[in-house]
Backbone as CSV, one residue per row, in Angstrom:
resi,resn,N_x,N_y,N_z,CA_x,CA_y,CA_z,C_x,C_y,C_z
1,UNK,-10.001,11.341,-24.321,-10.191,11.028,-22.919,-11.149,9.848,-22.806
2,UNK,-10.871,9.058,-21.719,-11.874,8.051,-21.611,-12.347,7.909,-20.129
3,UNK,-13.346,7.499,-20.049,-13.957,6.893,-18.911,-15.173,5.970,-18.631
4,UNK,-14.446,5.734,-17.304,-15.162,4.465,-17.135,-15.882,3.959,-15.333
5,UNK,-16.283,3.563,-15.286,-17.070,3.351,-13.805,-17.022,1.396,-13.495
6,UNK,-16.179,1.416,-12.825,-15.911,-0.125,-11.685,-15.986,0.278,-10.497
7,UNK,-16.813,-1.029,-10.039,-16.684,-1.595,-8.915,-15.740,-2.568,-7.953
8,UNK,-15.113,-1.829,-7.006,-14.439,-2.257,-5.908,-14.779,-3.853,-5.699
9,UNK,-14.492,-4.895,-5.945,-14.763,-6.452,-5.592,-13.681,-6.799,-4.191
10,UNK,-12.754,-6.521,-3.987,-12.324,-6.581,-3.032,-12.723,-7.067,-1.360
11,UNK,-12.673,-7.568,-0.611,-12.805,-7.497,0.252,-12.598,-6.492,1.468
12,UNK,-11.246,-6.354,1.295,-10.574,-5.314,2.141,-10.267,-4.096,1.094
13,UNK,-10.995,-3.785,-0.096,-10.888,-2.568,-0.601,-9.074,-2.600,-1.250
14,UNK,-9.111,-1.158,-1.549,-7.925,-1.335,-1.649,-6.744,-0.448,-0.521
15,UNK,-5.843,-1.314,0.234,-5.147,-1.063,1.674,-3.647,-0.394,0.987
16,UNK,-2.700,0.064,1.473,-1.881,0.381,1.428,-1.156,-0.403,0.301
17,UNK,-0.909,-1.249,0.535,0.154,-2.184,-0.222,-0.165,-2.271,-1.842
18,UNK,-1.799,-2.332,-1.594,-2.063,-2.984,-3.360,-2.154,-1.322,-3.574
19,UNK,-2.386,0.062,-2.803,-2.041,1.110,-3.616,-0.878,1.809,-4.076
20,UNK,-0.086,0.825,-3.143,1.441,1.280,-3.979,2.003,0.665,-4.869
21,UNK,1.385,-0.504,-5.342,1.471,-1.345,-6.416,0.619,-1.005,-7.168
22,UNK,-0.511,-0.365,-7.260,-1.512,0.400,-7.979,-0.645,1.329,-8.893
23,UNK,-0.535,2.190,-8.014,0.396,3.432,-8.562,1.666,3.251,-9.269
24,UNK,2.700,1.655,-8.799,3.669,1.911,-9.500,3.591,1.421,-10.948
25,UNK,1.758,0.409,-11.205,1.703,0.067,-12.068,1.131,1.349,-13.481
26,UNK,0.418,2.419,-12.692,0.198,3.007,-13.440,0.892,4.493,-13.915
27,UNK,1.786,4.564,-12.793,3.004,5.390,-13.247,4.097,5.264,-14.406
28,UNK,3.904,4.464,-14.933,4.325,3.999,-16.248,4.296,4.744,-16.747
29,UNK,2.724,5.156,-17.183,1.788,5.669,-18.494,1.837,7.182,-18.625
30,UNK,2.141,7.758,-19.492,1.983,9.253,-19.813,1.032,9.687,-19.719
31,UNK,-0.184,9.133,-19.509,-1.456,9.722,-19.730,-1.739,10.362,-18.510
32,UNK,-2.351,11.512,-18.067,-2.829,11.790,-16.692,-4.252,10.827,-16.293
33,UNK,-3.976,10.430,-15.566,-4.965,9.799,-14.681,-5.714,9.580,-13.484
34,UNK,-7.049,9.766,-13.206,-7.735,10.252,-12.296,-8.577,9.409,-11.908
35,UNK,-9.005,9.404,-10.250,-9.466,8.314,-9.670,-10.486,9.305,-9.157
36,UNK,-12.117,9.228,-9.459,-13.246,9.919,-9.168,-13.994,8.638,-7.684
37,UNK,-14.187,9.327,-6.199,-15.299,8.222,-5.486,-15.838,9.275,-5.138
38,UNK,-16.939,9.490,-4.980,-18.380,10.593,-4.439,-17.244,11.792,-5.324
39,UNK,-17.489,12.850,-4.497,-17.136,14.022,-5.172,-15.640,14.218,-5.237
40,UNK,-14.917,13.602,-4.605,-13.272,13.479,-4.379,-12.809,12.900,-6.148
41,UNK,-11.722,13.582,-6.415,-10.703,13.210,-7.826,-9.542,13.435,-7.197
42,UNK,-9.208,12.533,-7.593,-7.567,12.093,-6.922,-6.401,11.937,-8.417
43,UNK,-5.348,12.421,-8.474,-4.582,11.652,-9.129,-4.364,10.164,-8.824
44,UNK,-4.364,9.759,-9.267,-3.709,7.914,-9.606,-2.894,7.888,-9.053
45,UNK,-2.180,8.945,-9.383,-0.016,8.455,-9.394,0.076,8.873,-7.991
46,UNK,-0.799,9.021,-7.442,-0.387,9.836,-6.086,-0.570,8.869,-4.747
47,UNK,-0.107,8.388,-4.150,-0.141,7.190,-3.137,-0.766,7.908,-2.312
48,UNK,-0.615,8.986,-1.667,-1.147,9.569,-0.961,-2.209,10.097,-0.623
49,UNK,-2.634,10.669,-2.022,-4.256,11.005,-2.564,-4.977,9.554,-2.611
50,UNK,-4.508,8.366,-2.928,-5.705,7.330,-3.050,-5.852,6.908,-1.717
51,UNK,-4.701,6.887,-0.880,-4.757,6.491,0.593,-5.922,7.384,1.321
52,UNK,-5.740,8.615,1.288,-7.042,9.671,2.014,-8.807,9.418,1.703
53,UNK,-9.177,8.445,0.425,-10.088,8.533,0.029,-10.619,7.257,0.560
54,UNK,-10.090,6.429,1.081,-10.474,5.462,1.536,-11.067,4.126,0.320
55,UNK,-10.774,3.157,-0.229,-11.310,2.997,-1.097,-12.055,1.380,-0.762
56,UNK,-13.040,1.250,-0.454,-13.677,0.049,0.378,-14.415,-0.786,-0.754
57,UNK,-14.527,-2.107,0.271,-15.588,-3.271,-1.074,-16.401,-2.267,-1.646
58,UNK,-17.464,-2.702,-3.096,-18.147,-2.042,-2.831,-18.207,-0.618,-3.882
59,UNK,-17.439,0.001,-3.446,-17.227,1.846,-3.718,-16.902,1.302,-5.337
60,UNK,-18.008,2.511,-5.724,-17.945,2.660,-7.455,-17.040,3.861,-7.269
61,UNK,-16.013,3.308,-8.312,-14.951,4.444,-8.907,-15.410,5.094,-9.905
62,UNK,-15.146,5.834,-10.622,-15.239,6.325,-11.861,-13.217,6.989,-12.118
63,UNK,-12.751,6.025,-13.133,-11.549,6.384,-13.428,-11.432,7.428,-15.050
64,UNK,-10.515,7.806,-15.000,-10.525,9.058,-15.797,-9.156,9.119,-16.434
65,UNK,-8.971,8.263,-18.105,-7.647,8.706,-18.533,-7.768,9.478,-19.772
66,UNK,-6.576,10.471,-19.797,-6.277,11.138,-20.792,-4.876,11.505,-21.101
67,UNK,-4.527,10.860,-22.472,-3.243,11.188,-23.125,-3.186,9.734,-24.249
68,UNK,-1.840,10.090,-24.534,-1.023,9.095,-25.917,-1.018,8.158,-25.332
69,UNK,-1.476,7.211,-24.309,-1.559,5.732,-24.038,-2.676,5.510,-23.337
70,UNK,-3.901,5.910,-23.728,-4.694,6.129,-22.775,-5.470,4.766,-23.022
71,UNK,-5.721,4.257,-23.839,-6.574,3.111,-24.061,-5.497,1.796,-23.034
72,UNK,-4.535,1.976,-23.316,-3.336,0.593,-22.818,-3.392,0.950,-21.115
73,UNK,-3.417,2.467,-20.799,-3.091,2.337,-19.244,-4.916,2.042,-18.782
74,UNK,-6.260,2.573,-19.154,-7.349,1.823,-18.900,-7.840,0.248,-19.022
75,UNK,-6.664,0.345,-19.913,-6.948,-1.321,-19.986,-6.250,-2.181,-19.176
76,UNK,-5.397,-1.492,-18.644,-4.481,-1.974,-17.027,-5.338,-1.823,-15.641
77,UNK,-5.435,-0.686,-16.025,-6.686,-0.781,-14.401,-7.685,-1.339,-13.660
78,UNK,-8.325,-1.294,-15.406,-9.389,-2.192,-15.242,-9.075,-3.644,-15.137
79,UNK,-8.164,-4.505,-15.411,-7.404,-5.341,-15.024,-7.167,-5.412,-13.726
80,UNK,-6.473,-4.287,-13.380,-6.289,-4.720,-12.036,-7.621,-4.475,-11.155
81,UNK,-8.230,-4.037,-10.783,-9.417,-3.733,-9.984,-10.556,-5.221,-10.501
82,UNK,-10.295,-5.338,-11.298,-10.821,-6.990,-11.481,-10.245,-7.778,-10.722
83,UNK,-8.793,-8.314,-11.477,-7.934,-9.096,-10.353,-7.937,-8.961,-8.918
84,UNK,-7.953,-7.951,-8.343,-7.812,-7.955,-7.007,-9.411,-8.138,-6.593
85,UNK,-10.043,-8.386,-7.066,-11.416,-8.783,-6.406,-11.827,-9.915,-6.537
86,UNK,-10.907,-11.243,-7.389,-10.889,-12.019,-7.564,-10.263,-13.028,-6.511
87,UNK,-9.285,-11.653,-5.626,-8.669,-12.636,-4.598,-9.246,-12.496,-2.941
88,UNK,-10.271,-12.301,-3.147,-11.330,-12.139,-2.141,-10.764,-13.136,-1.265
């Protein structure tokens, strides 16, 4: 299992659109994966669960993978949650 703690760079956080592109990027991966903000854990894969949590500039995540691709799908995320704060 791995984990890790990023920060939201974003402007507008992350809105609908980049979480369904979130999710379809990390629905790929076999690994289960979990999106920790304050006391809330969300599945990843779940559009719905990341939508309720609100995820704003700012907000430290703590992401959470575990399984047989777990290093390749953290190393996607963290990718993306970079990138998209890049397009401020």
């Amino acid at each position: 299992m791995l984990k890790r703690n990023i920060k939201v760079g974003n402007k507008s956080g992350l809105h609908a659109r980049m979480i369904t592109s979130f999710v379809k990027k990390v629905s790929r991966y076999k690994s289960q994966i979990f999106i920790s903000k304050g006391s809330a854990k969300i599945n990843a894969k779940s559009i719905m669960g990341l939508c309720s949590i609100g995820i704003s500039e700012g907000d430290m995540l703590e992401i959470e993978v575990s399984g047989v691709d777990e290093e390749v799908a953290m190393a996607e995320i963290i990718k993306y949650v970079k990138e998209i704060g890049k397009n401020r």
